[in-house]
C-alpha positions in Angstrom: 29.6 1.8 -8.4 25.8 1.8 -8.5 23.4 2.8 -11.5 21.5 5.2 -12.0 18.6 2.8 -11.3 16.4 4.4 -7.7 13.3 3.1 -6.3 10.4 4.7 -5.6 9.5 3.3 -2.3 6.0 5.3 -2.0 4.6 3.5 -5.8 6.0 0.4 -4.5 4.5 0.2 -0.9 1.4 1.3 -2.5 1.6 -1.2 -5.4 1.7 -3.5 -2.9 -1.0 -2.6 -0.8 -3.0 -2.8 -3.3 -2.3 -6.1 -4.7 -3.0 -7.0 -1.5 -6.8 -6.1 -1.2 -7.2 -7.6 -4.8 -5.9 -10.7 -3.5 -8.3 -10.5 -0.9 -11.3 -9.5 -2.7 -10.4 -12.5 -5.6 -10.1 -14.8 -2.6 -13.1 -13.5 -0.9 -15.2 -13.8 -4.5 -13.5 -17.6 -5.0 -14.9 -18.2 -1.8 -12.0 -19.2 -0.1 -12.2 -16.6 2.7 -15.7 -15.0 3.8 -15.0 -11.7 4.9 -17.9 -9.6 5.5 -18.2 -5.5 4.5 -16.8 -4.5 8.0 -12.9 -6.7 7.4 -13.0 -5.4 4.0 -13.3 -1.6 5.1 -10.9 -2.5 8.0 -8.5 -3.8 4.8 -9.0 -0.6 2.9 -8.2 1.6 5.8 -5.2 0.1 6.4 -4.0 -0.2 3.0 -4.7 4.0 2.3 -2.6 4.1 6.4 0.0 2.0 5.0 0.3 4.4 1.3 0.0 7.4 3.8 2.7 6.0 6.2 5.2 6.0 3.5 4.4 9.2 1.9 5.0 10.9 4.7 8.6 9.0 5.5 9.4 9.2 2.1 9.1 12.9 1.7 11.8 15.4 2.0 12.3 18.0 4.7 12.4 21.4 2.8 15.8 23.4 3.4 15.9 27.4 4.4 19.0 28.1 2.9 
């Protein structure tokens, strides 16, 4: 039998979207990568697509009862 324990998959997508253009922008200020202002929009774009993607998957139909 499971817990109560549930996952919210929308915080956790977009958790991790996020941690993902940090990692970016500390990589890019370490000066390991050399993205310019246009890959860096491009990043942000997709990261707010992705966080939209999965609020719109993770959202529940509403029922006419």
């Amino acid at each position: 039998m499971r817990n109560g324990l549930s996952i919210d998959i929308l915080s956790l997508g977009a958790g991790a979207a996020i941690a993902v253009v940090g990692a970016l922008v500390l990589l890019d200020s370490a000066g390991s990568l050399d993205l310019s202002l246009g890959w860096m929009a491009v990043a942000l774009i997709g990261a707010v697509g992705a966080i939209l993607a999965l609020s719109g998957l993770t959202r529940q139909p509403k029922r006419h009862d």
